[in-house]
C-alpha positions, 0 to 999 in steps of 0.5 A: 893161390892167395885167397886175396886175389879172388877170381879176377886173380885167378883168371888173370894168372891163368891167362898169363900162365896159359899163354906163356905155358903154350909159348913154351910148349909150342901150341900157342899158334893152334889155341885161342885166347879162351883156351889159354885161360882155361888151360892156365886155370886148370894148370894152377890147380894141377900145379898145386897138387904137383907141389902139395905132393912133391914139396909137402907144401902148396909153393902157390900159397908163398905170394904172387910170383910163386902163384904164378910159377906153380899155375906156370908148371900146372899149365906146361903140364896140362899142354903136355898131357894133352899132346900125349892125348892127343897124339894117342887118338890120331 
């Protein structure tokens, strides 16, 4: 992510992130606003890493929307390793 943004930016695109990845993923309904946070957090590093080893470039660092798009694939990611999880104790 841009360093510019600092730690509200962060918080805020993970909020965002988290909440429209657990849109997509169909678990909006069972997390809470916290979780979203955390999710969309942990989903913008993941996403980093993702496009680091895919593209060979971390897409995050092109600007807001990009940051965005990578927390976005971070978070789906994540929600989808916790449902195989998840899936896998039950």
């Amino acid at each position: 992510m841009n360093p510019a943004l600092g730690y509200l930016g962060w918080i805020v695109i993970g909020a965002l992130a988290g909440w429209i990845g657990s849109k997509l993923m169909g678990t909006d309904g069972r997390q809470g606003a916290l979780a979203n946070v955390v999710i969309g957090i942990i989903g913008a590093f993941v996403g980093g890493f993702v496009t680091q080893r895919v593209f060979g470039d971390n897409l995050g660092n092109n600007g807001l929307i990009a940051s965005f798009g990578v927390a976005l694939l971070g978070s789906c990611i994540v929600i989808f390793l916790w449902k195989v999880v998840s899936r896998a104790r039950t």
